[in-house]
Backbone of each chain as nested JSON, in Angstrom:
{
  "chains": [
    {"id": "A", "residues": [
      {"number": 1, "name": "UNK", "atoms": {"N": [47.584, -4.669, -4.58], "CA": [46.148, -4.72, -4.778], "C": [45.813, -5.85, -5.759]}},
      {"number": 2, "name": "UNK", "atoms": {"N": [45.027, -6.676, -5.258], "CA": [44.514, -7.963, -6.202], "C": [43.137, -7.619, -7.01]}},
      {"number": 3, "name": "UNK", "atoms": {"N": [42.978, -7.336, -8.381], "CA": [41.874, -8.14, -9.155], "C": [41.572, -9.001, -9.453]}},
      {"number": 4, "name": "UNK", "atoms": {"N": [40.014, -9.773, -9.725], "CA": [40.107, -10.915, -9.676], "C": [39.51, -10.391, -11.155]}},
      {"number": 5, "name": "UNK", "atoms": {"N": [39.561, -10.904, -12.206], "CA": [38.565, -10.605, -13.336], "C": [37.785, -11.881, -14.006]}},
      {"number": 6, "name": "UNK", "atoms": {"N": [36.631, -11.945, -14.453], "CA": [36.454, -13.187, -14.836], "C": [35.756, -12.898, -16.509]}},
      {"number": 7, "name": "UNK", "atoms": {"N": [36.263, -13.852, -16.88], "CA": [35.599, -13.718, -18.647], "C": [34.414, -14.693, -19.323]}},
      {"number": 8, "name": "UNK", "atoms": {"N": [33.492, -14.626, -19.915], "CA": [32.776, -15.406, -20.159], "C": [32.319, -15.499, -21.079]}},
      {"number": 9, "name": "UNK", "atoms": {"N": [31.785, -16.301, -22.458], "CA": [31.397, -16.203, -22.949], "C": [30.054, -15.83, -23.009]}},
      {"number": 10, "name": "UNK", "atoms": {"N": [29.329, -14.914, -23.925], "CA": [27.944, -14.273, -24.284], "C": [27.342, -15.353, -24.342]}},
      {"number": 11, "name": "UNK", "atoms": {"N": [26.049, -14.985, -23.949], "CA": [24.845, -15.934, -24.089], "C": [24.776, -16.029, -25.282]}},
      {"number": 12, "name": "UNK", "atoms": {"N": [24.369, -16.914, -26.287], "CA": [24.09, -17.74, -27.625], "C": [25.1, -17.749, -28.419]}},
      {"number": 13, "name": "UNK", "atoms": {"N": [26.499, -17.308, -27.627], "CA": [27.681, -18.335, -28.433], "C": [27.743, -19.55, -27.983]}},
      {"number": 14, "name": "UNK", "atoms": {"N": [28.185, -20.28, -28.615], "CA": [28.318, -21.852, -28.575], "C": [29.5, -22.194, -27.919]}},
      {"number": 15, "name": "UNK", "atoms": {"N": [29.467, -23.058, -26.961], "CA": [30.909, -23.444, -25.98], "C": [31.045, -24.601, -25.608]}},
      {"number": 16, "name": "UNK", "atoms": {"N": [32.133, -24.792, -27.476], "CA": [32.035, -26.582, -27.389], "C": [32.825, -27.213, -26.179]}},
      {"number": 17, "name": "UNK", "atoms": {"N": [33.739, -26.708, -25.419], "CA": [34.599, -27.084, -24.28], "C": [33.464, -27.818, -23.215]}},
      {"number": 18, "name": "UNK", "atoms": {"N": [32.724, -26.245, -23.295], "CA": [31.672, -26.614, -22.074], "C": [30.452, -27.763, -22.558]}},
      {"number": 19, "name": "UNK", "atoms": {"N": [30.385, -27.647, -23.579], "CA": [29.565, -29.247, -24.101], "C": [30.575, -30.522, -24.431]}},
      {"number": 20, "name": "UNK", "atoms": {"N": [31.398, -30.125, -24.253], "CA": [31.978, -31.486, -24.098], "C": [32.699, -31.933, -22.369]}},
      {"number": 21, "name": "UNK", "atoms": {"N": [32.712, -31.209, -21.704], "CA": [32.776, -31.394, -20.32], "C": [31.566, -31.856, -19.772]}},
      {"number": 22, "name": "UNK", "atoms": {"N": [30.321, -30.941, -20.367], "CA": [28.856, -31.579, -19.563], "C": [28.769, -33.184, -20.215]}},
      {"number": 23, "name": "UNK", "atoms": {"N": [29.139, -33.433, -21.086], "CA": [28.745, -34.772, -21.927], "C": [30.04, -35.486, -20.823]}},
      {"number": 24, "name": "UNK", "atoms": {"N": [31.271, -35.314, -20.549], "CA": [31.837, -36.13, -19.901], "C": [31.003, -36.287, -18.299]}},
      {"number": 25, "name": "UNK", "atoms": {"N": [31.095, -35.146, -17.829], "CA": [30.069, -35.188, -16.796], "C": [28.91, -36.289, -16.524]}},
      {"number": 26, "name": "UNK", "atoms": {"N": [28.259, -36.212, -17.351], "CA": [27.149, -37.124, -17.748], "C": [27.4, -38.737, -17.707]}},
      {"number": 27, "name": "UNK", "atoms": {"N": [28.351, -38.61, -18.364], "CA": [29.168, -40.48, -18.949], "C": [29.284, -40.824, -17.238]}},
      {"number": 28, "name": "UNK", "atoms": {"N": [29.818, -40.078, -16.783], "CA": [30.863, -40.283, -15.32], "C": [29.703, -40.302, -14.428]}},
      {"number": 29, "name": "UNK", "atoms": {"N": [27.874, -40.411, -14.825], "CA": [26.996, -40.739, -13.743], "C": [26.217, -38.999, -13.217]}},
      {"number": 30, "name": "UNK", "atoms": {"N": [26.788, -38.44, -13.6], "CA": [26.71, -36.875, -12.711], "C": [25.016, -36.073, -13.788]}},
      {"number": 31, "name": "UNK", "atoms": {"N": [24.294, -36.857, -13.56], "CA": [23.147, -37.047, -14.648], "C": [22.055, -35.638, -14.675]}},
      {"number": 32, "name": "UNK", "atoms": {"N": [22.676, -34.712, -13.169], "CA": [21.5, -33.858, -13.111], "C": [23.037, -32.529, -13.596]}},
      {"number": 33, "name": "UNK", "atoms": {"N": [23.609, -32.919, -13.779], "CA": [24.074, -31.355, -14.857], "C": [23.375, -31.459, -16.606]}},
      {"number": 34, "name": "UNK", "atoms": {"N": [22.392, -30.164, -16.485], "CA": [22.484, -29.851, -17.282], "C": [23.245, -28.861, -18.507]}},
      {"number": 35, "name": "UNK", "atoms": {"N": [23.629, -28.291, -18.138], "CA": [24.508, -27.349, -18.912], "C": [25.716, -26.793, -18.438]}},
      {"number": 36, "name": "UNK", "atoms": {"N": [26.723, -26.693, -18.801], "CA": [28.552, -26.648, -18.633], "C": [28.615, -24.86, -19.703]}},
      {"number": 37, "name": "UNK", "atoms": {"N": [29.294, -23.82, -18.587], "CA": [29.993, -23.148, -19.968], "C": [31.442, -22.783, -18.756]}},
      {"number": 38, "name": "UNK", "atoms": {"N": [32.1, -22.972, -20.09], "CA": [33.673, -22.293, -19.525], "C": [33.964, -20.697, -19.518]}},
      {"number": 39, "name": "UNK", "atoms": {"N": [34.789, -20.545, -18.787], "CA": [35.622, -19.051, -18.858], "C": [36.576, -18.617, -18.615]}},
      {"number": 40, "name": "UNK", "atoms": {"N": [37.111, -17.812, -18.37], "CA": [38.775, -17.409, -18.052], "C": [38.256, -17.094, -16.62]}},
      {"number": 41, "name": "UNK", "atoms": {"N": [39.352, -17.031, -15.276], "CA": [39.517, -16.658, -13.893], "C": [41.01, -15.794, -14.668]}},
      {"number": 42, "name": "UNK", "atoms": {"N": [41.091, -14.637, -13.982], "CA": [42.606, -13.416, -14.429], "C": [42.582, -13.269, -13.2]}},
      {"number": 43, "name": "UNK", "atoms": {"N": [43.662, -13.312, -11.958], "CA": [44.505, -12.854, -10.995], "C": [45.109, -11.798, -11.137]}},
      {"number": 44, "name": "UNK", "atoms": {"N": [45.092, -10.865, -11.408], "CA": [46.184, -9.466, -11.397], "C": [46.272, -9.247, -9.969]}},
      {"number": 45, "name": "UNK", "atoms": {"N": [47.764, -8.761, -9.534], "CA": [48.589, -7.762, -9.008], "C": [48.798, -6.609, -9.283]}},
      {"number": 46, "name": "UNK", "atoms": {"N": [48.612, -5.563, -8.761], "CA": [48.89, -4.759, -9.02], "C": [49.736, -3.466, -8.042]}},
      {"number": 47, "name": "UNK", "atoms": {"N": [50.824, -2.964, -8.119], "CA": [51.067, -2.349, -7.687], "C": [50.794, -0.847, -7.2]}},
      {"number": 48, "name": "UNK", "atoms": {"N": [49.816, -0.238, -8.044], "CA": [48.737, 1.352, -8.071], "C": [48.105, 0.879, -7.219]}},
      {"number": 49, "name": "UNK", "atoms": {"N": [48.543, 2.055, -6.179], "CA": [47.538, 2.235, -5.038], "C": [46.387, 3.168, -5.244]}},
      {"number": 50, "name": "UNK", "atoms": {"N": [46.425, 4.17, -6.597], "CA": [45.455, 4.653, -6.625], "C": [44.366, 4.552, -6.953]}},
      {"number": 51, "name": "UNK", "atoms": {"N": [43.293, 4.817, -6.436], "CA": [42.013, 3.525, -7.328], "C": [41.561, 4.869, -8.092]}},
      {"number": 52, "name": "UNK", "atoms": {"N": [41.929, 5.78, -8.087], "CA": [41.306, 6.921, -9.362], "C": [40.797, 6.539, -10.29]}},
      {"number": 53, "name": "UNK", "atoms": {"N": [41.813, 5.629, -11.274], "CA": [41.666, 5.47, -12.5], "C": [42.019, 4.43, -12.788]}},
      {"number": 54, "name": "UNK", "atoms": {"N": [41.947, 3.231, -11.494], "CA": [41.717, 1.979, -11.63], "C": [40.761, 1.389, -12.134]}},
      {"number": 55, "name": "UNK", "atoms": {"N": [39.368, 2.058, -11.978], "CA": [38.136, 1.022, -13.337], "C": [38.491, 1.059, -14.465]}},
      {"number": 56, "name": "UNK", "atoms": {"N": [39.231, 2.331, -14.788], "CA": [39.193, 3.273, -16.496], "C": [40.126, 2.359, -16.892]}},
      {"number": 57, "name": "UNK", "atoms": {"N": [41.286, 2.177, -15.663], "CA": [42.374, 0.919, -16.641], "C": [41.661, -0.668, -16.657]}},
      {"number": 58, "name": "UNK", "atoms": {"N": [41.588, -0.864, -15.625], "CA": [41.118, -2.249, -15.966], "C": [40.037, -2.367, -16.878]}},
      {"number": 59, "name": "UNK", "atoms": {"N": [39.001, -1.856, -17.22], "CA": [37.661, -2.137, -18.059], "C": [39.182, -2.043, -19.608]}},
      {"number": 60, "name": "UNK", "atoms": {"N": [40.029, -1.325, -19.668], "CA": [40.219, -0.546, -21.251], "C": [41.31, -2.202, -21.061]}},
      {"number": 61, "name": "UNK", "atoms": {"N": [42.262, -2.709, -20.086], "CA": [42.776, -4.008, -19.773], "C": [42.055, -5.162, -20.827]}},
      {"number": 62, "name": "UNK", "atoms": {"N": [40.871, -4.92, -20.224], "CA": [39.803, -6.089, -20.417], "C": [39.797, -5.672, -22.365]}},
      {"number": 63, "name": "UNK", "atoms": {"N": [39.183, -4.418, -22.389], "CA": [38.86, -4.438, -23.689], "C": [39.815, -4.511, -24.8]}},
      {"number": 64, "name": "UNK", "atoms": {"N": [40.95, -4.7, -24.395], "CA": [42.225, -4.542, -25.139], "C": [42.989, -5.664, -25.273]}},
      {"number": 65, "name": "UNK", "atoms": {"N": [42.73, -6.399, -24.087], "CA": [43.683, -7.546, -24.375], "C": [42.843, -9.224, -23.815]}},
      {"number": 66, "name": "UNK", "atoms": {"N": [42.346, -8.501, -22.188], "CA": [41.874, -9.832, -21.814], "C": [40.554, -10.929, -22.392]}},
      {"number": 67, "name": "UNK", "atoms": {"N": [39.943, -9.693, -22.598], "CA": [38.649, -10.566, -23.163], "C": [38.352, -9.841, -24.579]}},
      {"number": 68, "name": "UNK", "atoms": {"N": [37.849, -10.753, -25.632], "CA": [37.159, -10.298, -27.066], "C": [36.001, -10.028, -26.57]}},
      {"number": 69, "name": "UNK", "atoms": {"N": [35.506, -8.75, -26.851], "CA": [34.097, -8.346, -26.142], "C": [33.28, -8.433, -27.612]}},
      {"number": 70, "name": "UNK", "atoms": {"N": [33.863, -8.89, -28.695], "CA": [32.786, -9.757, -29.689], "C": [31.87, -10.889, -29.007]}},
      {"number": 71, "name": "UNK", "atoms": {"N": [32.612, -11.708, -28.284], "CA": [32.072, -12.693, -28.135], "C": [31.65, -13.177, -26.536]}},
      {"number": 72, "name": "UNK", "atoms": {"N": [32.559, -12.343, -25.865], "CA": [33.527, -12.654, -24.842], "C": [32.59, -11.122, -23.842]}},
      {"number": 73, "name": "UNK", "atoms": {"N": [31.763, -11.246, -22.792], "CA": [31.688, -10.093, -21.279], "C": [32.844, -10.523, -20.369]}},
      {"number": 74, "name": "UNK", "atoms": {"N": [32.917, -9.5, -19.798], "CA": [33.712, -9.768, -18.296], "C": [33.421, -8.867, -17.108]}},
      {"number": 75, "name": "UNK", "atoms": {"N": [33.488, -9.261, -16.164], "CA": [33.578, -8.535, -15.344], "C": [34.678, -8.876, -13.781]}},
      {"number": 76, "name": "UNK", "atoms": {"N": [34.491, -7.709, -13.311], "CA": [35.817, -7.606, -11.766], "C": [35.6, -7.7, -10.531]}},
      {"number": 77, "name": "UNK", "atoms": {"N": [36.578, -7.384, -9.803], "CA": [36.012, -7.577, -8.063], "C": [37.425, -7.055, -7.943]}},
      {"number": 78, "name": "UNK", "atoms": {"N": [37.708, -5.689, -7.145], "CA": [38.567, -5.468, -6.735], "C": [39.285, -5.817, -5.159]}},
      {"number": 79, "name": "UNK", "atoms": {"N": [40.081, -6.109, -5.21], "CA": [40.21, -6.038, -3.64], "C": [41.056, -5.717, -3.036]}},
      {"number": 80, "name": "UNK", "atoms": {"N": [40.677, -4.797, -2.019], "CA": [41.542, -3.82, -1.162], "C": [42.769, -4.371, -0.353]}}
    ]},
    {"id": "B", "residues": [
      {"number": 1, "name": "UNK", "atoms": {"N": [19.658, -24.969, -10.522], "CA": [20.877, -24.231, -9.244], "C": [22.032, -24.492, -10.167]}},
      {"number": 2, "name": "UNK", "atoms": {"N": [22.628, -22.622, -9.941], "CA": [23.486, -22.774, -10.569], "C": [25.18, -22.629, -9.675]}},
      {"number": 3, "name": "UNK", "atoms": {"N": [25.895, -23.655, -10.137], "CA": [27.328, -23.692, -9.459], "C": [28.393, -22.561, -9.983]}},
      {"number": 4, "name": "UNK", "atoms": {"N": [28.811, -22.034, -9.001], "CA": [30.355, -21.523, -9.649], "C": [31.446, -22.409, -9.554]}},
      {"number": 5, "name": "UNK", "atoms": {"N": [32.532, -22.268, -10.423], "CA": [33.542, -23.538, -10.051], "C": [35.25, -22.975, -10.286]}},
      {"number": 6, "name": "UNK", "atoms": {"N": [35.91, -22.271, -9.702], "CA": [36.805, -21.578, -10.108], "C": [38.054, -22.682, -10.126]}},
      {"number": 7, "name": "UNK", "atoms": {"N": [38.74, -22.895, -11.082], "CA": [40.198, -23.829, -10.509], "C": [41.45, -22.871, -11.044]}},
      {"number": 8, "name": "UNK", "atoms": {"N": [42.14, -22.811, -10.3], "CA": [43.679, -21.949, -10.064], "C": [44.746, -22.794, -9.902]}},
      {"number": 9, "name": "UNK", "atoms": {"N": [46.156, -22.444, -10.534], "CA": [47.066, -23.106, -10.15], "C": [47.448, -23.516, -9.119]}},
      {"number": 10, "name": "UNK", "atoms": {"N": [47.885, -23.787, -8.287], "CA": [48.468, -23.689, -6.691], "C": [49.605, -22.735, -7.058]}},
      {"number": 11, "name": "UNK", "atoms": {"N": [50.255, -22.114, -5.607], "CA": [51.277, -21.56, -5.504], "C": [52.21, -22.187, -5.665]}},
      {"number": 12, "name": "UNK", "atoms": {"N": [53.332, -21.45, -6.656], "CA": [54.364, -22.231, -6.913], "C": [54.41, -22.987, -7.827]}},
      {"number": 13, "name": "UNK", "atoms": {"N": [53.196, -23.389, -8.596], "CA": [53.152, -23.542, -10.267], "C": [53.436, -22.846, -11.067]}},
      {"number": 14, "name": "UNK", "atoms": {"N": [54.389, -22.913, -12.072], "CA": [54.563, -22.266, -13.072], "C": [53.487, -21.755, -14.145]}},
      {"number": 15, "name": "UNK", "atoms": {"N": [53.506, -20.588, -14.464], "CA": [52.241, -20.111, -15.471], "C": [52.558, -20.008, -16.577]}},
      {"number": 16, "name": "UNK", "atoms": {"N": [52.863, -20.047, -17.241], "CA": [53.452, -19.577, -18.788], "C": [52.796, -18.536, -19.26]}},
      {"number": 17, "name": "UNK", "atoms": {"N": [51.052, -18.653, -19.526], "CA": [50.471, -18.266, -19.81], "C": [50.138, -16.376, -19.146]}},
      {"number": 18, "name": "UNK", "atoms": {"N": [50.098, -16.743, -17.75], "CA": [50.248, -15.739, -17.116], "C": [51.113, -14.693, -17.125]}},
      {"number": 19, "name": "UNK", "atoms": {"N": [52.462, -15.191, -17.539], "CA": [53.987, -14.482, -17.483], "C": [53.629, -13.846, -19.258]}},
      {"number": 20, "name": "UNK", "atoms": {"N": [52.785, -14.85, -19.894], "CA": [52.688, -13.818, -21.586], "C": [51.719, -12.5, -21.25]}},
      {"number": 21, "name": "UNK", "atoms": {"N": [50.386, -12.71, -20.49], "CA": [49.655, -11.774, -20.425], "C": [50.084, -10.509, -19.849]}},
      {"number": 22, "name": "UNK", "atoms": {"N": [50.756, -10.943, -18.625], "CA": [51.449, -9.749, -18.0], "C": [52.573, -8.701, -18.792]}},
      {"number": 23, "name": "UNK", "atoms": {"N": [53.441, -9.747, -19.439], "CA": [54.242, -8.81, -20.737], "C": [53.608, -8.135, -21.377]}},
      {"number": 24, "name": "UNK", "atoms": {"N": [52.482, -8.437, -22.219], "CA": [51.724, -8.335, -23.287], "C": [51.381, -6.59, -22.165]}},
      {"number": 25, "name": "UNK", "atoms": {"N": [50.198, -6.822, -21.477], "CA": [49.992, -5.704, -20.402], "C": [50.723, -4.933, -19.551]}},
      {"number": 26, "name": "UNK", "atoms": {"N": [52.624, -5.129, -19.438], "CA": [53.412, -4.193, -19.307], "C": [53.622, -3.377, -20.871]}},
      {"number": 27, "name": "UNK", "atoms": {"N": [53.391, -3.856, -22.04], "CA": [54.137, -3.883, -23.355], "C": [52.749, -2.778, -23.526]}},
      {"number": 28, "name": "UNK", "atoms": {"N": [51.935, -2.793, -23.198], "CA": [50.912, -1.954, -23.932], "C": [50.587, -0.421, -22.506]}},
      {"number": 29, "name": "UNK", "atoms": {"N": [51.559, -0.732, -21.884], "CA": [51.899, 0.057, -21.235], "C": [50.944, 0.373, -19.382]}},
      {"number": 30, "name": "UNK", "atoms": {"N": [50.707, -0.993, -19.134], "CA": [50.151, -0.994, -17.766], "C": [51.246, -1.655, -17.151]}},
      {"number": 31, "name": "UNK", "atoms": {"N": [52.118, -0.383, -16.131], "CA": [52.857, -1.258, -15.789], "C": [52.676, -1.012, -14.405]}},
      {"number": 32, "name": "UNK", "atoms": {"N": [51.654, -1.018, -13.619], "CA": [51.442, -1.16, -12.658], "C": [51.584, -2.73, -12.602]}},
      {"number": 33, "name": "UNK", "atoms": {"N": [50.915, -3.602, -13.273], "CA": [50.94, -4.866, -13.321], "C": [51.859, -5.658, -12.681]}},
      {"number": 34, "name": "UNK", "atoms": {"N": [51.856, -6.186, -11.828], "CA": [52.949, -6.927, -11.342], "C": [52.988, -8.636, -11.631]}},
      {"number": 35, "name": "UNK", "atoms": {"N": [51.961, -9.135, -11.382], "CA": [52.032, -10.551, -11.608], "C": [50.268, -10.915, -12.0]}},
      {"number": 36, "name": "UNK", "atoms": {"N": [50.011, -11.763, -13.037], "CA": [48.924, -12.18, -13.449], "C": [49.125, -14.092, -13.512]}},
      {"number": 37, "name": "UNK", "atoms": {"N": [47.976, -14.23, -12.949], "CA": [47.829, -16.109, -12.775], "C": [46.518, -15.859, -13.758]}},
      {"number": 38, "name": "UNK", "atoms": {"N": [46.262, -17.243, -14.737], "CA": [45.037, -17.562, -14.865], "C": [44.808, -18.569, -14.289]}},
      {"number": 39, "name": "UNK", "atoms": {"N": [43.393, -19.034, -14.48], "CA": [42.445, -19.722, -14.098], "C": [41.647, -19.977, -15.015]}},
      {"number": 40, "name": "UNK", "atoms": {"N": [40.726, -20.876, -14.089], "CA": [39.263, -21.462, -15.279], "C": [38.433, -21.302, -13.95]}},
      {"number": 41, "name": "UNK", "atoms": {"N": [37.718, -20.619, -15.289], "CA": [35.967, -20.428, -14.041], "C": [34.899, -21.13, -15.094]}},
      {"number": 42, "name": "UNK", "atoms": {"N": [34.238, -21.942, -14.412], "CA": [33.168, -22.826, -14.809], "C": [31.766, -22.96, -14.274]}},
      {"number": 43, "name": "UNK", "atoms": {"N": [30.537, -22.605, -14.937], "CA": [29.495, -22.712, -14.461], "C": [28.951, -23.79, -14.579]}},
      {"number": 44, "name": "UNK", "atoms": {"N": [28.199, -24.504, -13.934], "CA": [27.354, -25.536, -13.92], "C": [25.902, -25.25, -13.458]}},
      {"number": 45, "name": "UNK", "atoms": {"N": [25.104, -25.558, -14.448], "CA": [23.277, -25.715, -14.134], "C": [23.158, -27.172, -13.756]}},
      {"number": 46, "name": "UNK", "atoms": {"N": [22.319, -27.435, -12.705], "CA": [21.952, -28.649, -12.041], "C": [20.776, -28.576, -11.78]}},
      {"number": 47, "name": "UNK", "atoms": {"N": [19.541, -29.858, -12.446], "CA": [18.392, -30.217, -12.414], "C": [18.093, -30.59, -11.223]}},
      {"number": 48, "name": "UNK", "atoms": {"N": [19.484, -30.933, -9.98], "CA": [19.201, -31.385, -9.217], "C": [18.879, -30.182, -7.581]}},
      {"number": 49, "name": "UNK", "atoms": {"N": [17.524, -30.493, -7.282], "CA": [17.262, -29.67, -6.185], "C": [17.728, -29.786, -4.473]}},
      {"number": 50, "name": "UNK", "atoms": {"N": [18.041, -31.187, -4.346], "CA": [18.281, -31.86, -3.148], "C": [19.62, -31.03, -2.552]}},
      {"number": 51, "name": "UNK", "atoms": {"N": [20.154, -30.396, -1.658], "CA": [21.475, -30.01, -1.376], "C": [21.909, -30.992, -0.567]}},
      {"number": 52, "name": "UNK", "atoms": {"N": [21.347, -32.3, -0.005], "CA": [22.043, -32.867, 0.769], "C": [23.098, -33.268, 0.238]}},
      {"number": 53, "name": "UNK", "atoms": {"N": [23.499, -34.196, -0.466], "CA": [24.949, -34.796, -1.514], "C": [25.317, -33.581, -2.139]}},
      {"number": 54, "name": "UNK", "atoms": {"N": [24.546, -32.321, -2.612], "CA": [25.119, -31.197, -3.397], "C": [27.03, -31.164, -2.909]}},
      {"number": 55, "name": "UNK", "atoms": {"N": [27.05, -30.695, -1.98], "CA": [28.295, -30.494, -1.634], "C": [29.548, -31.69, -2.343]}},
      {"number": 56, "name": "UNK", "atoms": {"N": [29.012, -32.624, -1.259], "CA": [29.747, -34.329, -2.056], "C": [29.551, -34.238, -3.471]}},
      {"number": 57, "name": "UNK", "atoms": {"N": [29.159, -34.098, -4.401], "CA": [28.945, -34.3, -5.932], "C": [29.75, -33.213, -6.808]}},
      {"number": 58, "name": "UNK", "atoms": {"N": [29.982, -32.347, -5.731], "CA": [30.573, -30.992, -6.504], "C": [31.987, -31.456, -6.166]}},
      {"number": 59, "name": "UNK", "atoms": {"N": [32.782, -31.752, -5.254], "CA": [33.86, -31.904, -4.861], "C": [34.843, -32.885, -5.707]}},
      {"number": 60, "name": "UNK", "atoms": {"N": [33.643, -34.113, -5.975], "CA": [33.686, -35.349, -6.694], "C": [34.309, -34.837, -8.422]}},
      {"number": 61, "name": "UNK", "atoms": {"N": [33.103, -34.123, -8.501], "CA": [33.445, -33.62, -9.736], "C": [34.576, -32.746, -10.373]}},
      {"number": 62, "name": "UNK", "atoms": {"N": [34.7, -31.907, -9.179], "CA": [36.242, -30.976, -9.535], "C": [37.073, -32.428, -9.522]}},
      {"number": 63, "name": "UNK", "atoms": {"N": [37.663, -32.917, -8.613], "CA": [38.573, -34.132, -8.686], "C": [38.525, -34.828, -9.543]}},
      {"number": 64, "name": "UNK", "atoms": {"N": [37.495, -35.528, -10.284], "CA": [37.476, -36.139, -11.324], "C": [37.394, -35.356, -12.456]}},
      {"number": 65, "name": "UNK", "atoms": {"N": [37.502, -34.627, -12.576], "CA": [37.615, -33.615, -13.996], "C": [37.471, -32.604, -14.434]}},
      {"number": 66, "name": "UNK", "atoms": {"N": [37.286, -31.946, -13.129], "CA": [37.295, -30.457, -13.774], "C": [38.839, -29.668, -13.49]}},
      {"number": 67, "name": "UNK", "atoms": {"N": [39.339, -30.528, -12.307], "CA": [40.545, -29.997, -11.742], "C": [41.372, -30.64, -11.923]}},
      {"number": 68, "name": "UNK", "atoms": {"N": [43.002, -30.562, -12.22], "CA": [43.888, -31.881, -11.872], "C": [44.585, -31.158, -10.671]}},
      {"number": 69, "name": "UNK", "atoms": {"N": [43.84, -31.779, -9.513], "CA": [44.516, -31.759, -7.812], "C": [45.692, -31.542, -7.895]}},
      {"number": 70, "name": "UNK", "atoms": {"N": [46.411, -32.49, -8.555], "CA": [48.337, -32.279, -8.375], "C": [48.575, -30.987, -8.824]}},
      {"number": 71, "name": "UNK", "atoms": {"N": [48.256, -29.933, -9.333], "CA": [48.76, -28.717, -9.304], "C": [47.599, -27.799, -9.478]}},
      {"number": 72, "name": "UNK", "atoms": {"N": [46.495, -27.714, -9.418], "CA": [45.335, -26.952, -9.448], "C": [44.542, -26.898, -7.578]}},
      {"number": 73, "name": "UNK", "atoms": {"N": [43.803, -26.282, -7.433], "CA": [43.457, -26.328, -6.093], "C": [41.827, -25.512, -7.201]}},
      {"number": 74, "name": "UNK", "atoms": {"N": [40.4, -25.546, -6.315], "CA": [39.474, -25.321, -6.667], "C": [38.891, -24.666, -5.33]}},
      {"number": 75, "name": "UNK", "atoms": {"N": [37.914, -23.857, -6.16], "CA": [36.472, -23.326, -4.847], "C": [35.613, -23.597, -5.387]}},
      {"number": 76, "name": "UNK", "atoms": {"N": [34.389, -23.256, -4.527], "CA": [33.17, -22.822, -5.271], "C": [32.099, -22.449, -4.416]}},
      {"number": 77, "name": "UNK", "atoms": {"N": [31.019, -21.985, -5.407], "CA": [29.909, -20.981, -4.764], "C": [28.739, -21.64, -5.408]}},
      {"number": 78, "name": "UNK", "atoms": {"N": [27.631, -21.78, -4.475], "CA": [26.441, -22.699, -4.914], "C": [25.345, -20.844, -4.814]}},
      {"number": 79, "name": "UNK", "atoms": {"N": [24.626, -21.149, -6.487], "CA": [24.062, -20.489, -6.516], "C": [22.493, -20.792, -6.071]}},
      {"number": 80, "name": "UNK", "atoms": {"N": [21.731, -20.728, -5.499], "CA": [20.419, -20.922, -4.89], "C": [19.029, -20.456, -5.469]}}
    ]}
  ]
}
């Protein structure tokens, strides 16, 4: 079973990566991006076929290791 | 209009990163886990309304810098 999870930073943290990609963007002609933010893409495998208590793990996944939910939402897409 | 921009290793790239998370998430005791890849997911806002070049400009752009082709492969999803 594949998750896809994705992480992102919160709205009104600052994401100098992604301002400095839109500014390269820009240099390189690409004049109608306005705004760049980065994030994590997570691929999991998983071997549990049971989806019982597959949200309960992945959300506690997320809150434990993959994403800082200080700063950091995420969300999933499971797939069958 | 906002872009999604996901870039992934290709198959058969080595992860490093991936092979720590997955330990880390057998070690804390999910061991359903079998294999974890990351990625970069990237949003882009565009001033620009025209979709004709949309496609061409997005492609352009993973290749020139958002992706390195030789071992990354990319998608994406045009938000409307």
């Amino acid at each position: 079973m594949k998750v896809r999870v994705y992480v992102t930073l919160k709205e009104g943290i600052l994401d100098p990566q992604g301002k400095a990609v839109k500014h390269s963007l820009n240099t390189l002609g690409y004049s109608a991006v306005e705004d760049v933010r980065i994030g994590k893409y997570i691929e999991l495998n998983l071997n549990n076929n049971s989806i019982d208590k597959l949200d309960f793990q992945i959300k506690e996944m997320c809150n434990k290791l993959l994403a800082n939910t200080i700063i950091e939402d995420f969300r999933y897409e499971i797939e069958k």
